[in-house]
Phi, psi and omega in degrees: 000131181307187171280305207303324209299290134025261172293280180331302188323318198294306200327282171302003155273318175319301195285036174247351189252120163279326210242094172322331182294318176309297170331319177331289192308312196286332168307283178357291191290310176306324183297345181255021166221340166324119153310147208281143168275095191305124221283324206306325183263018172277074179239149173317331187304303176283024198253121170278104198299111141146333212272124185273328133332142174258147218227083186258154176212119176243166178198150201220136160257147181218146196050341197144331192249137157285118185285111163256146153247130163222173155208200194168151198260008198244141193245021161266317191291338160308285191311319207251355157294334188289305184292347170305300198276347188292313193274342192242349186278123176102006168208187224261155185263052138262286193318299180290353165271326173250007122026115132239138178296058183275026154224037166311292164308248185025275196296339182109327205310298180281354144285340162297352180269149152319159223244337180274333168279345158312304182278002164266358179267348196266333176322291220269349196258326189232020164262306167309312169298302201283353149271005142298340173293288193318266186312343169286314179300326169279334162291355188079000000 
């Protein structure tokens, strides 16, 4: 499934929600089904910079494709790591660099943020691209 493919999928579960609380809920919940954050990569290192919440984000290539693991010490912010890596996880740091994330907007998700989570979501949106940078540059 494409990035684009992805996103739309997110678009439609959103839009079954009328009600931000409900969106809430569905952060949550998506935030509660994140694969388990392997402790080893709990480093300052993996520490997303800009975030008021604390934020790891690790990344691996495997084949070709970048794998991300996150987690958040926060279950909305938990929630919206969980919805990044669904749609960016698993694919060539070409697909995620030339990306664009519309259904950040779609869904609504940054006027529903607080203005520090908007911008830890805006971090974490450029911490993933620059380890697709990193790995492209390492791929040659």
């Amino acid at each position: 499934m494409t990035i684009k493919e992805k996103q739309k999928e997110v678009i439609g579960e959103f839009a079954a929600f009328d009600d931000w609380m409900d969106k809430y809920s569905l952060l949550i919940e998506l935030g509660n089904e994140l694969d388990s954050f392997d402790e080893v990569h709990r480093q300052p290192q993996n520490l997303i910079e800009g975030c008021q919440s604390k934020v790891w984000l690790h990344a691996e290539l495997n084949d070709g494709e970048i794998v991300f693991q996150g987690d958040s010490d926060a279950i909305i912010v938990k929630g919206i790591v969980a919805l990044l890596l669904r749609v960016l996880s698993g694919h060539t740091p070409d697909e995620i660099l030339e990306s664009e994330l519309f259904f950040i907007d779609e869904i609504g998700l940054k006027e529903h943020l607080s203005p520090t989570r908007s911008n830890g979501l805006v971090a974490m949106v450029k911490q993933i691209k620059a380890y697709a940078l990193a790995f492209k540059a390492k791929m040659g």
